[in-house]
C-alpha positions as CSV (number, residue, x, y, z in Angstrom):
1,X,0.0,0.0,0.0
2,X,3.4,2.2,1.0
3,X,4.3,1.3,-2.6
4,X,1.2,2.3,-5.0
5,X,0.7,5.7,-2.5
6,X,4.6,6.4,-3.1
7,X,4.0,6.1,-6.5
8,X,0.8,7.9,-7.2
9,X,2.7,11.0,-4.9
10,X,5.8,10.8,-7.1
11,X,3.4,10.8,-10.1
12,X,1.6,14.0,-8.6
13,X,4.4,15.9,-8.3
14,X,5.3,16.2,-12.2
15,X,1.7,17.8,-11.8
16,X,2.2,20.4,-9.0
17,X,5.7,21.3,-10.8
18,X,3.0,22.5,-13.8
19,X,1.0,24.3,-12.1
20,X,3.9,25.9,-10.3
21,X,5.0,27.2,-13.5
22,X,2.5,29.9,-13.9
23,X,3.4,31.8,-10.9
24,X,6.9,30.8,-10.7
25,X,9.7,31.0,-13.1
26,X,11.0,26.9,-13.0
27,X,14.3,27.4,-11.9
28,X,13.2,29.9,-8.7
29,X,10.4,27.6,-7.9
30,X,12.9,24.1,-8.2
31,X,15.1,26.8,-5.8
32,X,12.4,27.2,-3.1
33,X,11.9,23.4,-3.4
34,X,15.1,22.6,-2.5
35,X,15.9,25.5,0.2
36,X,12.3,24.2,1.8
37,X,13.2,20.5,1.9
38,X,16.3,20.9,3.1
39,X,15.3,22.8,6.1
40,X,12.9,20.5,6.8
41,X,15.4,16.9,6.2
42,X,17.9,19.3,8.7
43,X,15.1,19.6,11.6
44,X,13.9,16.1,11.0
45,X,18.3,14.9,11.6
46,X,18.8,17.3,14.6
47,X,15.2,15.8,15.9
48,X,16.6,11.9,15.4
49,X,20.1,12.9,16.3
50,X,22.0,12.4,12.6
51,X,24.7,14.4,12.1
52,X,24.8,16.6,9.2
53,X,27.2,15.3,6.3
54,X,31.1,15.9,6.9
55,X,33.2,17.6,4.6
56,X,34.9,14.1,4.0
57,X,31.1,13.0,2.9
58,X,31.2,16.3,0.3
59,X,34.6,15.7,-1.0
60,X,34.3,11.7,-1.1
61,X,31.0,11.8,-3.3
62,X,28.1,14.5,-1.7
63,X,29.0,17.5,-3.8
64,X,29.1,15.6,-7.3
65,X,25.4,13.8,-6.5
66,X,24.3,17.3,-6.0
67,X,25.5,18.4,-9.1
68,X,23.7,15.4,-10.9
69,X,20.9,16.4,-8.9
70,X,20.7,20.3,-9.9
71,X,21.1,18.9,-13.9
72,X,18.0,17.0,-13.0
73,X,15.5,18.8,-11.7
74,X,16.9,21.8,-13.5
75,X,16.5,20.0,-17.1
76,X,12.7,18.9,-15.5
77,X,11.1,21.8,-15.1
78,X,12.3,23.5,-17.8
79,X,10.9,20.7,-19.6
80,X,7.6,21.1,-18.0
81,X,7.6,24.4,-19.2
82,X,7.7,23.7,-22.5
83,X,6.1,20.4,-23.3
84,X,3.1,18.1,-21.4
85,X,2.9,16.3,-18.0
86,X,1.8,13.4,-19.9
87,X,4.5,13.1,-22.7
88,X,7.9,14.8,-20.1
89,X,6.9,11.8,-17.5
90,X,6.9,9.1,-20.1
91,X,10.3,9.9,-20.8
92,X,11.5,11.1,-17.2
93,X,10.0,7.9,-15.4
94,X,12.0,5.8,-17.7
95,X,15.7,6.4,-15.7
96,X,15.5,2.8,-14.8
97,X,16.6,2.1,-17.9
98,X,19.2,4.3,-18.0
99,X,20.7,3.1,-14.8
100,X,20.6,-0.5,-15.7
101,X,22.5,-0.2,-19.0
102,X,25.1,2.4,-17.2
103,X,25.2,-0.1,-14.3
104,X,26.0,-3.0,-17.0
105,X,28.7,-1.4,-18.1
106,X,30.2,0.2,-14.7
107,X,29.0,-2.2,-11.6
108,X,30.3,-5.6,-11.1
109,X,27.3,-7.7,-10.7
110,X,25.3,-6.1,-12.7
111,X,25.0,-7.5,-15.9
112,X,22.1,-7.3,-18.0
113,X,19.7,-10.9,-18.3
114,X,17.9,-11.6,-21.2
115,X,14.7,-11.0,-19.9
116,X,16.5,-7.3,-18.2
117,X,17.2,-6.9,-22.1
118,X,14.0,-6.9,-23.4
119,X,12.8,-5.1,-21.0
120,X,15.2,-2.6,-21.9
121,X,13.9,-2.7,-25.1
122,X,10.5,-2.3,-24.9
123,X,11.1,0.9,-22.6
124,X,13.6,2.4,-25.3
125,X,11.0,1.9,-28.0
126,X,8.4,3.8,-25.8
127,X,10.5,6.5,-25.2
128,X,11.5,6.8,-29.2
129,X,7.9,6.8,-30.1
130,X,6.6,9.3,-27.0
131,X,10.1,11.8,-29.0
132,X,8.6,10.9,-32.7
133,X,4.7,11.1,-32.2
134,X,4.2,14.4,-32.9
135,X,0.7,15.5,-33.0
136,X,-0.4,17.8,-36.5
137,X,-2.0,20.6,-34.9
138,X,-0.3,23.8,-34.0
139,X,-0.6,23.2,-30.3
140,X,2.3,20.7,-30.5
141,X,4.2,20.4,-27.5
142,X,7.9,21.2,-28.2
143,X,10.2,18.8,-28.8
144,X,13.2,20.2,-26.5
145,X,10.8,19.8,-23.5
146,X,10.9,15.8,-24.3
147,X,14.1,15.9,-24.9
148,X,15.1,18.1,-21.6
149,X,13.2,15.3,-20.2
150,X,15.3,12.5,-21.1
151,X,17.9,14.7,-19.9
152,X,16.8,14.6,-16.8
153,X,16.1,10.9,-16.9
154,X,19.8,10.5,-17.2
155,X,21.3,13.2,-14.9
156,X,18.7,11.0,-12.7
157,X,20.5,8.1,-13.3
158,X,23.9,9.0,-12.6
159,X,22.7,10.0,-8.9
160,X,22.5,6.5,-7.5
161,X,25.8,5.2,-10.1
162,X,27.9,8.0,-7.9
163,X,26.6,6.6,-5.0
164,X,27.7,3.4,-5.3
165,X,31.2,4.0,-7.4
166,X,32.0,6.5,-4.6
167,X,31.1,4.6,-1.2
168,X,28.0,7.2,-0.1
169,X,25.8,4.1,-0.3
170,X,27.7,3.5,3.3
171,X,25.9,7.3,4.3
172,X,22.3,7.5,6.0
173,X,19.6,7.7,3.5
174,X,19.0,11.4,5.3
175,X,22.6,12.3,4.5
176,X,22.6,11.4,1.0
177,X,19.8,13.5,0.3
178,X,20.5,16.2,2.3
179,X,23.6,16.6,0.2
180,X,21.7,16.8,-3.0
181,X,19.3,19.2,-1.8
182,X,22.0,22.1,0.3
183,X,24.3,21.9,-3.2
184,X,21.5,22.6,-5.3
185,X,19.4,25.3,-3.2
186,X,22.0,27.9,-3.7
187,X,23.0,26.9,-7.3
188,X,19.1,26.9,-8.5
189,X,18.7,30.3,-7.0
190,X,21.8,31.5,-8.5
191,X,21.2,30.8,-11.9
192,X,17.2,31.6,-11.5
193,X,18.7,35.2,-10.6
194,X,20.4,35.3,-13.8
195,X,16.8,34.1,-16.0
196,X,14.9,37.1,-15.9
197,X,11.7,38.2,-13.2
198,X,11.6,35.4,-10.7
199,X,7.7,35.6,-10.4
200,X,4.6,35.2,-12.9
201,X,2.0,36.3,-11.3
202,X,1.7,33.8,-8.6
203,X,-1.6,32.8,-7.1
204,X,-2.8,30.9,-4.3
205,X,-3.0,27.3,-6.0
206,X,1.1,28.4,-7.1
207,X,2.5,28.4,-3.5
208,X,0.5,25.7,-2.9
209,X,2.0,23.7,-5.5
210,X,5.5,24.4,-4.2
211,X,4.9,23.0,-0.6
212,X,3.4,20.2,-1.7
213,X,6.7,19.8,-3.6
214,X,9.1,20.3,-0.4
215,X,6.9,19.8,2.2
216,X,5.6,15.8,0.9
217,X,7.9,14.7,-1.9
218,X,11.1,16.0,-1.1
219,X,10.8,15.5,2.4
220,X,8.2,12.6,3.6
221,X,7.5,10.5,0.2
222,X,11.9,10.4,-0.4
223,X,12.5,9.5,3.2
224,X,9.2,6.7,3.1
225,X,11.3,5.7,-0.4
226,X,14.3,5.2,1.3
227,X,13.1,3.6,4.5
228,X,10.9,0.9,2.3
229,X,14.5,0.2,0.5
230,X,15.8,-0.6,3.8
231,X,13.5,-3.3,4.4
232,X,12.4,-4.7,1.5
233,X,14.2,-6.5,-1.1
234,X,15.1,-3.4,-3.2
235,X,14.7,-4.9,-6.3
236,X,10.8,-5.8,-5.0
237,X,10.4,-1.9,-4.3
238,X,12.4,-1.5,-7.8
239,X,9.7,-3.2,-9.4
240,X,6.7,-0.7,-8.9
241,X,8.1,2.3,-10.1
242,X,6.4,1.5,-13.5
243,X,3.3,2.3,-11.4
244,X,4.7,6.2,-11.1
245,X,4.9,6.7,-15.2
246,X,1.3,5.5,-15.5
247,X,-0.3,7.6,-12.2
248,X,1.9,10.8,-13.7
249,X,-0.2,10.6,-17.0
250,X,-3.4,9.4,-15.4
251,X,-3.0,12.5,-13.4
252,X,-2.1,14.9,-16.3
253,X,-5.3,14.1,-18.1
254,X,-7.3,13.9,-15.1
255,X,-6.4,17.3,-13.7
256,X,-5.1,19.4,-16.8
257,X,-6.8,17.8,-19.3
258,X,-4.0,17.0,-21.3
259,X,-5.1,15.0,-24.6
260,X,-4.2,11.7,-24.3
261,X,-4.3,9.6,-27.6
262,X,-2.9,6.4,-29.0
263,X,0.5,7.7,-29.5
264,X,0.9,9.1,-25.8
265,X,-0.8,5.3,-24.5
266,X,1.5,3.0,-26.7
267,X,4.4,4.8,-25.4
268,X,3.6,4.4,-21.6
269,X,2.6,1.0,-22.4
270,X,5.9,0.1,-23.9
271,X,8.1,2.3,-20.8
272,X,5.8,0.6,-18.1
273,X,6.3,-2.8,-19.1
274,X,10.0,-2.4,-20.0
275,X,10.6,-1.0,-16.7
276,X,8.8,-4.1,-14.9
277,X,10.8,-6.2,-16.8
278,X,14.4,-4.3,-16.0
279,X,13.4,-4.2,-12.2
280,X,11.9,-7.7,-11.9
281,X,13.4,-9.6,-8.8
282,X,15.4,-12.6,-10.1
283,X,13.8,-15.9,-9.8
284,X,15.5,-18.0,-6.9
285,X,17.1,-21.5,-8.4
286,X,14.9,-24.3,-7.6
287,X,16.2,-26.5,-4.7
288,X,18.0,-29.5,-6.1
């Protein structure tokens, strides 16, 4: 039940970070996300008694993952500025993919089964044809928002690759994040300084939409992530975030109205089942 809630929040958020958008320029609004949630994973350490990160835990891995971290989100909402909920999440939701061919290639133990493969696949193909359908109307949605959203997808990726090439995966959960979310607080607001008026005209609903973003995702629904991880087989938890892809565009045409045709459902057909595939736990060998 942890799971599918997790997964319909995560799905949400791509939402709220639309909405956002109107009152908010993206990269002052993906700064007051991150300045918010790391005041709040700070309380919630000095509350449980976890140190904050070291400068050894910066230097040995924590500044890098915050760097991967700013491309992402930064690469995100600019893409959900420019292009749907419905087609950015497709592509977004499909970093699974992305990690398990990087991890082929740069993790002992990870190699790629057949059946990881085709999965592989079948999510690649959905995320060519979610890039290639391009509706005939002059309403398209542009095609550097889907393709700042694969971006992200794979800034995403790198995130938990550093982790484990570096030795953080030895940190708390609360420790890793809170080192993606102090280096890129300052760096979003920064470069959101240097993009023109920080505000459009910001309403009610916009603010709204922004503590939603810190105050549940960033905060609770990353730490619930984390702490599910912890005791559950991760590749079991691994295996429901093709739920997140398909509640991201249920939620788009539910609450924005986005158009959702055949092009837009093939694709998330094709990402949701390749990531089930690349993130199914392993059989165990029969007994002799």
């Amino acid at each position: 039940a942890l799971l599918i809630g997790c997964a319909l929040l995560f799905g949400l958020n791509n939402v709220t970070i639309k909405v956002a958008n109107g009152g908010f320029q993206p990269l002052f609004q993906a700064g007051l996300r991150s300045l918010g949630a790391v005041a709040l994973i700070g309380l919630w350490m000095a509350l449980r008694g976890i140190p904050l990160p070291r400068p050894g835990v910066f230097r040995r891995g924590g500044l890098l993952i915050g760097l991967f971290f700013t491309g992402e989100f930064l690469c995100l909402y600019i893409a959900l500025d420019l292009t749907t909920v419905t087609r950015a999440s497709i592509v977004f939701y499909s970093m699974p993919v992305w990690l398990a061919l990087a991890a082929h290639v740069l993790l002992p133990g990870e190699r790629l089964s057949a059946v990881r493969l085709s999965g592989l696949a079948l999510a690649m193909a959905g995320v060519a044809w979610a890039l290639l359908d391009r509706p005939g109307d002059g309403a398209a949605p542009s095609l550097l928002g889907d393709v700042l959203a694969l971006a992200a997808a794979m800034f995403w990726a790198g995130i938990p690759l550093v982790i484990r090439l570096t030795g953080l995966s030895r940190e708390r959960a609360e420790t890793q994040l809170f080192c993606q979310l102090a280096v890129s607080a300052p760096l979003f607001l920064g470069l959101a300084a240097l993009g023109g008026p920080l505000l459009r005209d910001p309403a009610l609903i916009h603010v709204a939409a922004v503590v939603y973003q810190f105050a549940v995702v960033a905060s609770v629904v990353f730490l619930v992530w984390f702490w599910l991880i912890s005791i559950y087989p991760a590749s079991a938890v691994a295996s429901f975030s093709f739920l997140t892809p398909v509640a991201s565009v249920a939620l788009g045409w539910w609450l924005l109205d986005e158009p959702v045709g055949p092009g837009i459902l093939g694709a998330l057909a094709l990402v949701a089942a390749g990531l089930y595939l690349v993130n199914r736990p392993a059989r165990a060998p029969k007994p002799a």
